[in-house]
Structures are given as structure tokens and as C-alpha cells.
DRENDO-1510 file (C-alpha; in Angstrom, 1 decimal, always signed):
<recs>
REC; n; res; u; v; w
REC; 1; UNK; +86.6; -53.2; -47.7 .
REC; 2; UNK; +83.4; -52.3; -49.9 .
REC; 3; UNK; +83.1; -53.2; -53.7 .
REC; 4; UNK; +83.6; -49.8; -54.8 .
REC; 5; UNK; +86.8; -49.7; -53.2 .
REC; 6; UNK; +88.0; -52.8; -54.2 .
REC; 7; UNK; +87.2; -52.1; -57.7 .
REC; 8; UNK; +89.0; -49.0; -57.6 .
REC; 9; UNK; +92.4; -50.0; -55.6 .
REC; 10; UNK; +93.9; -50.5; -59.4 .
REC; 11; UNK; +93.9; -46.7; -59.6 .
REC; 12; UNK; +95.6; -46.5; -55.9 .
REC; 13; UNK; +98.2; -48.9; -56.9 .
REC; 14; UNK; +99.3; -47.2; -60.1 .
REC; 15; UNK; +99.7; -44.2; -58.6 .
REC; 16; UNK; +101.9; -45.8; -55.8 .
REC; 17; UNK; +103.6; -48.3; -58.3 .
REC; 18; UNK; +104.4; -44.5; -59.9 .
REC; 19; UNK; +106.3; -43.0; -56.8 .
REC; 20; UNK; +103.2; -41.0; -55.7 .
REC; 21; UNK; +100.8; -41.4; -52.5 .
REC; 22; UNK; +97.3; -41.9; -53.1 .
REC; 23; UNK; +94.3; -42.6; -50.5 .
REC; 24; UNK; +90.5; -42.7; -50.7 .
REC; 25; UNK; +89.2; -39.9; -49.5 .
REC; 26; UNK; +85.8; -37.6; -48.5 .
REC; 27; UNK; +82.1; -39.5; -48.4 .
REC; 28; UNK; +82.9; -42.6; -49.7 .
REC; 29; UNK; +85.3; -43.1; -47.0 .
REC; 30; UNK; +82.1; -41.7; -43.8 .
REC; 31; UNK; +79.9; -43.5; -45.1 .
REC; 32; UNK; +82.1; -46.9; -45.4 .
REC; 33; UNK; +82.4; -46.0; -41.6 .
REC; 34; UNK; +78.7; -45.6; -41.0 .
REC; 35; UNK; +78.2; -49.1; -43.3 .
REC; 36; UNK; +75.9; -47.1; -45.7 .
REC; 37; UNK; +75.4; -47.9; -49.5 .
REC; 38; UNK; +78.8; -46.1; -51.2 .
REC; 39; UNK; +77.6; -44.8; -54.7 .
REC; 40; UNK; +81.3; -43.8; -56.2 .
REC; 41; UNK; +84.7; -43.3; -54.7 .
REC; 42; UNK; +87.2; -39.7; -54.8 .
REC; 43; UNK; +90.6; -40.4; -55.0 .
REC; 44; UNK; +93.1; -38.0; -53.5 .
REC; 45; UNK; +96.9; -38.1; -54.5 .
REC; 46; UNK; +100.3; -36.4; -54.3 .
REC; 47; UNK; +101.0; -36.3; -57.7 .
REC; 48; UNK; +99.7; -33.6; -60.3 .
REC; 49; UNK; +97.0; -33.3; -62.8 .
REC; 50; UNK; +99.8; -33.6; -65.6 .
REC; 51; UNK; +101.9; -36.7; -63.9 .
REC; 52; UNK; +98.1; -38.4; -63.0 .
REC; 53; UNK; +97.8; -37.9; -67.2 .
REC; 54; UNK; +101.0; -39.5; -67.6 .
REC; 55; UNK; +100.1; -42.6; -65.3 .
REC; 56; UNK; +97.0; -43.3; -67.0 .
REC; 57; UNK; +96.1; -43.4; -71.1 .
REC; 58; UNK; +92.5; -42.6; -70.9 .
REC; 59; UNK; +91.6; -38.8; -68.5 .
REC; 60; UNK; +89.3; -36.0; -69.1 .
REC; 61; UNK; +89.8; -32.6; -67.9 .
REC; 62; UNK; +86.8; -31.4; -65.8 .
REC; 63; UNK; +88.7; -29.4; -63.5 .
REC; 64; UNK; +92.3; -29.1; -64.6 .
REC; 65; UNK; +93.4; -25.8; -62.9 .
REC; 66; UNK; +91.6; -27.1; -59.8 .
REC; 67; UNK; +93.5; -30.4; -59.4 .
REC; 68; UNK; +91.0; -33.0; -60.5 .
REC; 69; UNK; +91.0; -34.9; -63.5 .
REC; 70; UNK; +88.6; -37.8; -64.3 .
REC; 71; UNK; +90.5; -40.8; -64.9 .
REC; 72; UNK; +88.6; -43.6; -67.5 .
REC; 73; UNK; +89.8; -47.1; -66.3 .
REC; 74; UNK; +87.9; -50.6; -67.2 .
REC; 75; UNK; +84.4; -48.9; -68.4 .
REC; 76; UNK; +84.5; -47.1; -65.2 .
REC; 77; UNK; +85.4; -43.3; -64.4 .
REC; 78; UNK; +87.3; -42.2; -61.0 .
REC; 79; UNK; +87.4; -38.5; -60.2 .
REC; 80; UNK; +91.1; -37.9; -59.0 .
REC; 81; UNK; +92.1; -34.6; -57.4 .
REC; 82; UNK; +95.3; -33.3; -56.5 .
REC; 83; UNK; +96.6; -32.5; -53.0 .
REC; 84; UNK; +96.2; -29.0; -52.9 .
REC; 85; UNK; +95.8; -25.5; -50.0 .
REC; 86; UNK; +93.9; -22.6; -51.0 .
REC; 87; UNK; +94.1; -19.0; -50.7 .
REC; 88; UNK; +91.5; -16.6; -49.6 .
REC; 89; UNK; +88.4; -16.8; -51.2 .
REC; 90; UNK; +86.6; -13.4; -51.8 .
REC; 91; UNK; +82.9; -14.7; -53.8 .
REC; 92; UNK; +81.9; -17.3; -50.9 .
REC; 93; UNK; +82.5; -20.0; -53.2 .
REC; 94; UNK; +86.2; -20.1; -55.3 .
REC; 95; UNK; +89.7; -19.6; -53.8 .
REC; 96; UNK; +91.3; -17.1; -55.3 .
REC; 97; UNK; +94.5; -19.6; -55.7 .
REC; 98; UNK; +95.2; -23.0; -55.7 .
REC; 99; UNK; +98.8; -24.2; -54.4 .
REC; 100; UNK; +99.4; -28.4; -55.2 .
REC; 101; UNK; +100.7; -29.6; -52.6 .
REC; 102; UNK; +102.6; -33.4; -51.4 .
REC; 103; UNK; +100.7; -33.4; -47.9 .
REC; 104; UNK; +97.7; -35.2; -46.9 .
REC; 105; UNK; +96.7; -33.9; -43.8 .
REC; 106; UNK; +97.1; -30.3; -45.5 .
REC; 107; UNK; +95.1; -31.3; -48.3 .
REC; 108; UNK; +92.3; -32.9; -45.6 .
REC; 109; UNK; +92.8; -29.4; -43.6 .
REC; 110; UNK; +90.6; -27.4; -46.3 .
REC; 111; UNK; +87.8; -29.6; -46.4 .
REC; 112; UNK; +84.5; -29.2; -44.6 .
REC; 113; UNK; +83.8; -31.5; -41.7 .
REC; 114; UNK; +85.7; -33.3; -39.5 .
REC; 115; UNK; +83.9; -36.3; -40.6 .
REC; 116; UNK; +84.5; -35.6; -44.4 .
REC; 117; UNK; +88.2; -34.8; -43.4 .
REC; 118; UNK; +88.8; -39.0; -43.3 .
REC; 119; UNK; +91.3; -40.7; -45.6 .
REC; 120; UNK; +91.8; -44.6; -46.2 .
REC; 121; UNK; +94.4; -46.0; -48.2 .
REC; 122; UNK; +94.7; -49.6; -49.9 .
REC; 123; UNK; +95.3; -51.9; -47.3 .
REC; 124; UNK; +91.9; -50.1; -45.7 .
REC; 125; UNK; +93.9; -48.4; -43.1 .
REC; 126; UNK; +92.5; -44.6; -41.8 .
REC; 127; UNK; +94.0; -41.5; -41.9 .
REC; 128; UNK; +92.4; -39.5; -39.8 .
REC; 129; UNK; +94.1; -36.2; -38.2 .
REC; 130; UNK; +90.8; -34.0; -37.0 .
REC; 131; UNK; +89.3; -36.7; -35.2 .
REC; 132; UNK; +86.1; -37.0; -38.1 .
REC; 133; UNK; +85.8; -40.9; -36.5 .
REC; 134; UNK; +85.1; -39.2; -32.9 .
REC; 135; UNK; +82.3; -37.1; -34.4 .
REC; 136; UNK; +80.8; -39.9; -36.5 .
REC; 137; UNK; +81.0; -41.7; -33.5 .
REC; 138; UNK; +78.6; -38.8; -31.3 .
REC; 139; UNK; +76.7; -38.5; -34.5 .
REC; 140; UNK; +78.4; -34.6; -35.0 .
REC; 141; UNK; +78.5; -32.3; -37.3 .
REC; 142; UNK; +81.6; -30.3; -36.8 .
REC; 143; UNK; +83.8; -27.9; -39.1 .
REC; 144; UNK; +87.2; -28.5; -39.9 .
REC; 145; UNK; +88.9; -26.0; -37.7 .
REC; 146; UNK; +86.6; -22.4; -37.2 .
REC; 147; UNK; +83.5; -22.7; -38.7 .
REC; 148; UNK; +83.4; -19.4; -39.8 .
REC; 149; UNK; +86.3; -19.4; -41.7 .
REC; 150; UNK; +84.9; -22.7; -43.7 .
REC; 151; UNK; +81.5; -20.8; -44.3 .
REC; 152; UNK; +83.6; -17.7; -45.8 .
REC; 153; UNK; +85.7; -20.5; -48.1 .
REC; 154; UNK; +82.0; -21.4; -49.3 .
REC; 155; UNK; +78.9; -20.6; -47.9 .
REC; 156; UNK; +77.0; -23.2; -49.6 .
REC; 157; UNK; +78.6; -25.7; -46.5 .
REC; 158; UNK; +75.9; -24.3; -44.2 .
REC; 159; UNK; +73.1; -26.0; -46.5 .
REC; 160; UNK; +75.4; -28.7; -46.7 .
REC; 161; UNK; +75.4; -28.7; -42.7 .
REC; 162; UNK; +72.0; -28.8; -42.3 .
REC; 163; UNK; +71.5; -31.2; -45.2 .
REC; 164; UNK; +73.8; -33.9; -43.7 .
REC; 165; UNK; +71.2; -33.1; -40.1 .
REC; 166; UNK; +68.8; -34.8; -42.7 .
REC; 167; UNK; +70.4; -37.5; -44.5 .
REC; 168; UNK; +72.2; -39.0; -41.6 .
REC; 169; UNK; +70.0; -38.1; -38.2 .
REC; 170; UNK; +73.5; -36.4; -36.8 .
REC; 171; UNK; +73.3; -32.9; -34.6 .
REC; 172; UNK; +75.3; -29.7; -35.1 .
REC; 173; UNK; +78.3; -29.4; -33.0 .
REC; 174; UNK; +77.6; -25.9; -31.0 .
REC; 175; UNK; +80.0; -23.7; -32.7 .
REC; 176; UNK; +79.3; -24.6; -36.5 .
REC; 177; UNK; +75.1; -24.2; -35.5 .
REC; 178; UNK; +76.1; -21.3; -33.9 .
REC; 179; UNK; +77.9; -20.3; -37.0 .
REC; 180; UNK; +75.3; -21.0; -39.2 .
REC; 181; UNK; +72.9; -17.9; -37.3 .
REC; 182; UNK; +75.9; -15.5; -37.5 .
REC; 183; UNK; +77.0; -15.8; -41.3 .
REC; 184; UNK; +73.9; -16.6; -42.9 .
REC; 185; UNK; +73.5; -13.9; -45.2 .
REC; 186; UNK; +76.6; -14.8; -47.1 .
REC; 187; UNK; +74.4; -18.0; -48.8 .
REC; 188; UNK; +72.9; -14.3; -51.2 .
REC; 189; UNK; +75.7; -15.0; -52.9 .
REC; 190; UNK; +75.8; -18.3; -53.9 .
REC; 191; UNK; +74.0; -19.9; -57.0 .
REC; 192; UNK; +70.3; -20.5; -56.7 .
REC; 193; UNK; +70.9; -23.9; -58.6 .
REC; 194; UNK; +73.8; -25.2; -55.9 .
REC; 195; UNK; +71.5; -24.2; -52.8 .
REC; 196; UNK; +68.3; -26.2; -54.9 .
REC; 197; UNK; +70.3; -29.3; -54.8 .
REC; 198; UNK; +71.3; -29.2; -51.4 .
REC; 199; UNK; +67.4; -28.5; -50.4 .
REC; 200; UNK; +66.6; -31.0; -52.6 .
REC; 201; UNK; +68.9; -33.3; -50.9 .
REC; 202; UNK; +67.3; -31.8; -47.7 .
REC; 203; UNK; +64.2; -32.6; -48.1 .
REC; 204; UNK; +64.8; -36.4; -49.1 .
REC; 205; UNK; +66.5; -37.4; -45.9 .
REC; 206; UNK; +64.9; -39.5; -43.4 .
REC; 207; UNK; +65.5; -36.7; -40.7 .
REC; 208; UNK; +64.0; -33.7; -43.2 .
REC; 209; UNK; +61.6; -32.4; -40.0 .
REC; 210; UNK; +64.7; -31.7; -37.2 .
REC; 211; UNK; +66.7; -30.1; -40.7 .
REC; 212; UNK; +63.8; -28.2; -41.8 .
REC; 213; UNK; +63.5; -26.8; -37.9 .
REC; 214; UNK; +67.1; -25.8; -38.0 .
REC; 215; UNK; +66.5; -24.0; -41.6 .
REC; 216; UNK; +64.2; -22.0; -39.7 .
REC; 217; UNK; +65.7; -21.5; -36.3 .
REC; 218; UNK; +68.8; -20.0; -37.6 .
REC; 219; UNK; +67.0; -18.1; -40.0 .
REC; 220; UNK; +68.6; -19.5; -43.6 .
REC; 221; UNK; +65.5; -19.9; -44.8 .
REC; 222; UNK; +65.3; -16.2; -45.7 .
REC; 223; UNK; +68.3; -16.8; -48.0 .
REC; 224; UNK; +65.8; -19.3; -50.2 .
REC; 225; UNK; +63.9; -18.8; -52.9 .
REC; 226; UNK; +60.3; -17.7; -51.8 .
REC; 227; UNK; +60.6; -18.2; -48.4 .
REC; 228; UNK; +61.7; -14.8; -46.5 .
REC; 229; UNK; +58.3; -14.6; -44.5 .
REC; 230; UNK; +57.3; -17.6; -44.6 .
REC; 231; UNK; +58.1; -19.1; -41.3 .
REC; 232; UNK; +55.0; -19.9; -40.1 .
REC; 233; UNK; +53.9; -22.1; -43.1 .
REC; 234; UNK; +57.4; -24.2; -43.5 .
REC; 235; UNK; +56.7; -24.9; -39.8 .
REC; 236; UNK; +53.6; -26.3; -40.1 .
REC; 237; UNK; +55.4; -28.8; -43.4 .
REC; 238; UNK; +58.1; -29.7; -41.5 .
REC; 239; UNK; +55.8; -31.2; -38.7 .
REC; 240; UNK; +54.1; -33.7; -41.4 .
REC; 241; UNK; +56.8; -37.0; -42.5 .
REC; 242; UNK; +57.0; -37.5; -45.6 .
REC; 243; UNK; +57.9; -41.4; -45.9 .
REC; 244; UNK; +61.0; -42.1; -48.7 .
REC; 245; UNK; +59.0; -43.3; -51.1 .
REC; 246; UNK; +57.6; -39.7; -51.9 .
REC; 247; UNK; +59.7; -38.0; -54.6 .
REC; 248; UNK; +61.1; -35.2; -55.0 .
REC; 249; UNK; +58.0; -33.8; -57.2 .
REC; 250; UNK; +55.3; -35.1; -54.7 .
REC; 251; UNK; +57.6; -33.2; -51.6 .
REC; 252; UNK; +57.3; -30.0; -53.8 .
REC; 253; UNK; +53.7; -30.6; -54.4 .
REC; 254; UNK; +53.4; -30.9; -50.3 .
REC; 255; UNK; +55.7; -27.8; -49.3 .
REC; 256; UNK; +53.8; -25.7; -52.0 .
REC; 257; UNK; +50.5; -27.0; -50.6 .
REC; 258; UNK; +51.6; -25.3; -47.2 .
REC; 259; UNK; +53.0; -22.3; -48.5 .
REC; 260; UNK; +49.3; -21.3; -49.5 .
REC; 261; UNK; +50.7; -19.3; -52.8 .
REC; 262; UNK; +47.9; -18.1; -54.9 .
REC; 263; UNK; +47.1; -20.3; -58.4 .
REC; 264; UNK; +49.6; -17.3; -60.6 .
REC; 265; UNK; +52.7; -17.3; -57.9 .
REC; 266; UNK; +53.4; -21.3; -58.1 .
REC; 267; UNK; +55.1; -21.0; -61.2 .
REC; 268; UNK; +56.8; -18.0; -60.4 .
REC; 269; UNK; +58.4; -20.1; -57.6 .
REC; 270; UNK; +59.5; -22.8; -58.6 .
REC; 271; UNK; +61.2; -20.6; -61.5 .
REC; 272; UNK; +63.1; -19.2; -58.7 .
REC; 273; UNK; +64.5; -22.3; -57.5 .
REC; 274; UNK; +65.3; -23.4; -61.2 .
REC; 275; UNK; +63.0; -25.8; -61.5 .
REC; 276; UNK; +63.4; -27.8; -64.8 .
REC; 277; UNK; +60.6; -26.9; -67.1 .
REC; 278; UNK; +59.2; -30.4; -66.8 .
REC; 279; UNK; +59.4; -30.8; -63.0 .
REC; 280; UNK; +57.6; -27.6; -62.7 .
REC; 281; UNK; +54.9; -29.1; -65.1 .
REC; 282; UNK; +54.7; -31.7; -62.7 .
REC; 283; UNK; +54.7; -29.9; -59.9 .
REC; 284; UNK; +51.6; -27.8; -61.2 .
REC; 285; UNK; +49.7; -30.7; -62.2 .
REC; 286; UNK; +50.4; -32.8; -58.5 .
REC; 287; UNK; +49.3; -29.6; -56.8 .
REC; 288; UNK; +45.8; -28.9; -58.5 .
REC; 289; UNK; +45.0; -32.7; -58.0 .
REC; 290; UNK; +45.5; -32.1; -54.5 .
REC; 291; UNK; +43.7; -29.2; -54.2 .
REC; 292; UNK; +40.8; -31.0; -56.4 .
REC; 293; UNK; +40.8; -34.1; -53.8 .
REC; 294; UNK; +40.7; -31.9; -50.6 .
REC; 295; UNK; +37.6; -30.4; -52.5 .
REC; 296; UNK; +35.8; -33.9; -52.8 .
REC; 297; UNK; +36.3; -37.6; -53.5 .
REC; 298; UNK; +37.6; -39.1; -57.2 .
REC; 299; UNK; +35.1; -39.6; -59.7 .
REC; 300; UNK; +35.3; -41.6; -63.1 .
REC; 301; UNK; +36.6; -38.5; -64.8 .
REC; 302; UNK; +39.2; -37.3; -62.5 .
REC; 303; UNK; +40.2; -40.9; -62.2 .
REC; 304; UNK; +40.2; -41.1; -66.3 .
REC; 305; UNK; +42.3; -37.7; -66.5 .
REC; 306; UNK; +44.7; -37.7; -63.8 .
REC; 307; UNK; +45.9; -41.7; -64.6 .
REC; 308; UNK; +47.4; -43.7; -61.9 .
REC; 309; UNK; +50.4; -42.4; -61.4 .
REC; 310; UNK; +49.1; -38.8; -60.2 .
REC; 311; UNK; +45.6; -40.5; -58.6 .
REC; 312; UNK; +47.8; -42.5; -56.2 .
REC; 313; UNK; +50.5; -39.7; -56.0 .
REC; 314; UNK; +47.1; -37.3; -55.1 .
REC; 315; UNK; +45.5; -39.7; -52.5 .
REC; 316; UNK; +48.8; -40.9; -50.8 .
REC; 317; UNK; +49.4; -37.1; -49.8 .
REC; 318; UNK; +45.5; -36.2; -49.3 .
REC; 319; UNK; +46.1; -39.4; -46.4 .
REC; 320; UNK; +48.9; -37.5; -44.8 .
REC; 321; UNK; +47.2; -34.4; -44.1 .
REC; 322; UNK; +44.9; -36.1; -43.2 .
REC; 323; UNK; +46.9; -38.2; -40.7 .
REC; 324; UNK; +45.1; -41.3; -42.3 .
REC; 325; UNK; +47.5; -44.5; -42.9 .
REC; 326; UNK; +49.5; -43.8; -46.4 .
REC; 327; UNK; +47.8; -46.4; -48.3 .
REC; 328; UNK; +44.4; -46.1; -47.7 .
REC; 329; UNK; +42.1; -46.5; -50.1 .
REC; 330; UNK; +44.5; -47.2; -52.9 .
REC; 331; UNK; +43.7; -50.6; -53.7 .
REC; 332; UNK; +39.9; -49.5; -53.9 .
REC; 333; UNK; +41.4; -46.6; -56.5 .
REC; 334; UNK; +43.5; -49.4; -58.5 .
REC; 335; UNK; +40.3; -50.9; -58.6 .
REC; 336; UNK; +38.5; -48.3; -59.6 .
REC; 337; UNK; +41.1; -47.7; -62.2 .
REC; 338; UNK; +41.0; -50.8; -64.0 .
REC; 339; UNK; +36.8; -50.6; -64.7 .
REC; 340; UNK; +36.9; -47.5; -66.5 .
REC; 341; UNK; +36.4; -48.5; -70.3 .
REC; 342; UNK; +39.4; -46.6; -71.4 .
REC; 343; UNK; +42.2; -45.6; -69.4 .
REC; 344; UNK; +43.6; -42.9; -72.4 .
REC; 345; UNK; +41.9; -41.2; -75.5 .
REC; 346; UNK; +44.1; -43.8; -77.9 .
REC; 347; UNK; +41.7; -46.4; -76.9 .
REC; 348; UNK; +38.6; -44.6; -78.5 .
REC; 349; UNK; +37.5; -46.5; -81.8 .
REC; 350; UNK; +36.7; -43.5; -83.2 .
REC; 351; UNK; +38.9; -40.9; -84.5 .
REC; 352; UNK; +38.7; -37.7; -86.6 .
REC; 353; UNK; +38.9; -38.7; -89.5 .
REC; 354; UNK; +35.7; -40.9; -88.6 .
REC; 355; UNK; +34.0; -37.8; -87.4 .
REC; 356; UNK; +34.9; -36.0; -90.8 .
REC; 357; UNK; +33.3; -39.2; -92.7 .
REC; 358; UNK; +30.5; -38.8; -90.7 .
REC; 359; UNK; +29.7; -35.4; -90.9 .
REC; 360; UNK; +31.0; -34.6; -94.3 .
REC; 361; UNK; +32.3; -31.3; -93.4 .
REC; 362; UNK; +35.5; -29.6; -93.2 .
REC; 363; UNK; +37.5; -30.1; -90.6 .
REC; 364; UNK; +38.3; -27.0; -87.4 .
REC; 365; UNK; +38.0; -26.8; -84.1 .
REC; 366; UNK; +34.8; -29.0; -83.7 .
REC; 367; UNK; +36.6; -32.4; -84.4 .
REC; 368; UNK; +38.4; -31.7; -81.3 .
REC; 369; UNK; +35.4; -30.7; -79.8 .
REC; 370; UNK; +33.6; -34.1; -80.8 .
REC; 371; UNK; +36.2; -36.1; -79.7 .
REC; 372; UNK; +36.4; -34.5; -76.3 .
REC; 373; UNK; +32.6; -35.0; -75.6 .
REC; 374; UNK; +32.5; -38.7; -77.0 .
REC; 375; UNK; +35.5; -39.2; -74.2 .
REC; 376; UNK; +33.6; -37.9; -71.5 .
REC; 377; UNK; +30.4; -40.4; -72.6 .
REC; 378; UNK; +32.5; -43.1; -72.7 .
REC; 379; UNK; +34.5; -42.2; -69.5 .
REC; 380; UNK; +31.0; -41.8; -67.6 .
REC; 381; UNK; +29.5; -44.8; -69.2 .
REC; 382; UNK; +26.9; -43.2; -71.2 .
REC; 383; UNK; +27.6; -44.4; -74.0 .
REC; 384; UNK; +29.6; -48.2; -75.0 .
REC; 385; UNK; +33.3; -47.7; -76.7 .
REC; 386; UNK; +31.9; -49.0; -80.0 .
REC; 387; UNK; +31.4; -47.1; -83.4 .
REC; 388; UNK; +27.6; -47.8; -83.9 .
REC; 389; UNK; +27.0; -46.6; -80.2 .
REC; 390; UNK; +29.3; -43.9; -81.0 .
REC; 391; UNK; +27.5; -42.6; -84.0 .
REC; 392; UNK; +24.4; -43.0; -82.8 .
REC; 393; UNK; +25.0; -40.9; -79.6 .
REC; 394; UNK; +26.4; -38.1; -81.8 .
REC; 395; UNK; +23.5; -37.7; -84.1 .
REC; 396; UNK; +21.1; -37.8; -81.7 .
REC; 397; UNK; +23.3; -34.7; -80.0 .
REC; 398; UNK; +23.2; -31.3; -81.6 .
REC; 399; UNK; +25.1; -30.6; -84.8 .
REC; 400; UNK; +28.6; -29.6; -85.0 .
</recs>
């Protein structure tokens, strides 16, 4: 058994010391069977919210009338849900009733796929009554039951379908692909932030490309921000591989890059996806580098006022449209890096208030000005990063 389960069997066996039944349960429990890296545990149990806040001193409420309440144990916190069925659901996301419930199986009946539908209890043993260890096994991705019927519970599971394609190189099982084609116009109602984290998700797995061909195949991709008529420019991303180290900012970058949206739509874009305000910052600035570097190579300015972090960013994607090897000339850029005089506008000995001593006028717009042009010398190497130099170059230059 895995650390995060060992650390966590305290919870199981107060529960049980309590009178109640209480397993691990959902994607902790695949990927233990898969041997990948488990992040946090879920914890599934026949007793109540209420009776779970009796067992334990320390809970928070995060979803109360929903079953699942956040137990605080040893500096740790364990999410701990309820047994529970559900009604019908009418918004594509919420049932319109939850029932607690003392069964397992019923409880693992409602969830998504078979290979998320897996239980293990304390002694490591598996519960597992829709046969999720048979699909793990073929590498499937198969519904719980009809596939329809899951998609109507939430129709967020189809990005969810197609984003587990990505992260764990498995296929679609026939009738939930199938499935995917028939009901995908029920994802228009379901929150633009919960489908960006899925695509997000998405695009970070190792098997993005086949997921991406799927998105576009069974036509989901019209249900995405920006992308209804854009099929022929997400096919042409998802035939480039991104390596893992890319993140999420540089993939954006490289999807907008292909989606050929004019300078004033970018923004607008990744405002539809709900972008954070910084991201989208970023975003903006990656993209324009890599426009700038497709135009022509780095020079001592670009170098000076993109930094590292975005000159390596810019020339690591520039090499894979380009089909070159990823890391081609970045040493030579790291290089290049380290020479220039200054690396920010901090390291200039001269400041305004110099400039103001200098000039003995008042201050506006021009110090700015000033400062900007003696960066640029310096930058270039027209002038030395010294205050004599400095004020020697400026007088000779035209007055403020």
C-alpha cells in the first residue's frame, strides 16, 4: 500500500472502530492500480456528514448537503463523502436530490467510469463490482452503466473522457465515444471555468495529440471557447508534441499561435476561457515573442527585454515549429544572456534623480524618456554602464 494510504488508514479505522464502513475510493485508488504518483486520497463511508462530525473533533463543511465533509487530522485534511444515490438531474451538472445511503456498490453505481468505480479498504483489499480493473487492464475508458445517462447526470464527464485519453494513453470504449458525438451539445450548459480545467488538464497529458483528435472528431470542440470553426487550425496543433516540460502558459502561447487570431481577438479569447488576468498577461507577452522570433533571430535588445525566462520559453517553441531539436541554440542564448552589461534597468548607475541634477529642470515625461534611451546605449554597447560615460553621452545628445 502507498504512503498516502497508509497515512490516511487512521481515518478508515475510526470510522470502523465507530460501527461504520469506510473504504478508499475514486482516483487515488486507479491510479494505485496503474502504480502512478497518488497526490491525495477520497474516503467514502456509510456513516453521515453529522455522525463523521461526531467521530472526529476538527471538520469543515465544504459540502455538507452533498455528503462530504473535510476532515483535519495530524496537519493533514481528508475529504470524506457520504454513501449517497441521486435523483435526476435537470442542469447537466447537480442532482436534483441526494438520498445517503449504507451501500457501497450503490454509492460506486453513480460515479463515472468503470475504472473510477474501484474501492479498497484497509487491509488493501478491492471492491470492485463494474469490473473498472478489466478496463484499466485493456487501457478503457468506459461509463458506468449507459453512457448517456452519465453525460445527462453531468456533461462535464465527456471532457473528462477525453481528458483521461490524455493523461493516461487509454482509448474510448465504443459506446461512451459514441456517446460523446450524440450528446455533445449538452457541455453549452456547463461552466466555462469547469470545461477550462479539464482542457487544461487536456492539454498537459502526455497523449494531448490522440485527445485533441478526438475533441475534434466528435465535434466538442464547437462547445469551447473560440473554437466553433476552427477545425482546421486545432488540427494542425494537435499534430506538433509538446514535451512536459512546456507549461500550461507556453501550450496557450502554441494553440494561439495556430489559431492565427488577429493581434485585438487574443485577449478577447482567452477572456472567454477565464483566463486569470495574469496568465493572459503572459500569454500576450509569450505570443508576440514568438511572432518577433519567426520574424528574425534575437538581438541584444530583444534578448535585454524579453529576460530569460521568455527568450528560452520563445526559442524552445520557435525549434518546434520548426521541427529542430528542443534545445537548440539555448546554451548559445544563456551565453548570450550573461554578456549583456545589464540584464534589468535596476542595474543602471544612473537614475532620475541624477538626470534632474544634471539637467536642472523640472521633472515630466522626459526623465522617463532619458532613461529609456541611456538603457538602449548601454544594452547595445554604445555607451559603458558608468556615470561619466553616461553624462557624457547625454550632453553630446540633443537636449531634453
Amino acid at each position: 500500500m502507498k504512503a498516502p494510504f497508509i497515512k490516511a488508514l487512521p481515518i478508515l479505522k475510526k470510522i470502523e472502530d465507530a460501527g461504520y464502513e469506510a473504504y478508499f475510493v475514486g482516483g487515488s485508488v486507479r491510479d494505485h492500480l496503474l502504480d502512478r504518483q497518488i497526490d491525495d486520497v477520497d474516503i467514502a463511508t456509510s456513516a453521515t456528514p453529522e455522525e463523521i462530525q461526531a467521530i472526529f473533533p476538527k471538520t469543515i463543511d465544504v459540502g455538507i448537503a452533498h455528503g462530504t465533509v473535510v476532515v483535519l487530522y495530524e496537519g493533514d485534511t481528508y475529504e470524506v463523502t457520504t454513501f449517497r444515490s441521486e435523483s435526476d438531474y435537470d442542469d447537466f451538472r447537480r442532482p436534483n436530490e441526494v438520498t445517503f445511503i449504507r451501500s457501497l456498490e450503490e454509492d460506486l453505481q453513480r460515479r463515472d467510469f468503470t475504472m473510477n468505480a474501484i474501492a479498497m479498504d484497509k487491509e488493501g483489499k478491492i471492491i470492485d463490482p463494474f469490473n473498472g480493473q478489466i478496463a484499466i487492464q485493456a487501457k478503457l475508458i468506459q461509463t458506468v452503466g449507459n453512457a448517456g445517462e452519465r453525460f445527462h447526470e453531468d456533461a462535464l464527464r465527456m471532457m473528462r473522457a477525453i481528458r483521461f485519453v490524455s493523461q493516461l494513453s487509454f482509448s474510448l470504449e465504443l459506446e461512451t465515444y459514441q456517446a460523446l458525438s450524440e450528446h455533445k451539445q449538452w457541455l453549452e450548459r456547463i461552466a466555462v471555468e469547469r470545461k477550462t480545467t479539464e482542457f487544461e488538464k487536456l492539454l498537459r497529458g502526455e497523449n494531448n495529440q490522440q485527445a485533441l483528435k478526438i475533441l475534434i472528431d466528435t465535434g466538442i470542440y464547437q462547445y469551447l471557447p473560440g473554437f466553433d470553426g476552427k477545425e482546421k487550425e486545432l488540427m494542425k496543433y494537435s499534430m506538433f508534441n509538446l514535451s512536459s516540460h512546456f507549461t500550461i502558459s507556453e501550450r496557450w502561447v502554441f494553440l494561439l499561435f495556430h489559431l492565427k487570431l488577429v493581434p485585438s481577438e487574443v485577449e478577447v479569447f482567452l477572456r472567454c476561457w477565464k483566463l486569470p488576468v495574469k496568465q493572459i498577461r503572459r500569454v500576450k507577452t509569450g505570443l508576440s515573442w514568438l511572432y518577433r522570433r519567426l520574424e528574425h533571430g534575437w538581438e541584444r535588445e530583444d534578448l535585454y527585454r524579453a529576460g530569460e525566462e521568455l527568450v528560452i520559453s520563445t526559442e524552445q517553441l520557435f525549434n518546434v515549429l520548426k521541427t529542430k531539436v528542443i534545445e537548440e541554440n539555448i546554451e548559445m542564448l544563456k551565453a548570450m544572456l550573461e554578456q549583456l552589461p545589464i540584464r534589468e534597468r535596476a542595474e543602471l548607475v544612473v537614475t532620475g534623480q541624477d538626470l534632474l541634477q544634471w539637467y536642472q529642470i523640472k521633472g515630466g515625461p522626459w526623465i522617463e524618456e532619458k532613461l529609456l534611451a541611456i538603457e538602449k546605449a548601454v544594452v547595445k554597447r554604445e555607451i559603458a554602464n558608468d556615470m561619466e560615460s553616461i553624462k557624457e553621452w547625454l550632453f553630446r545628445c540633443s537636449q531634453p
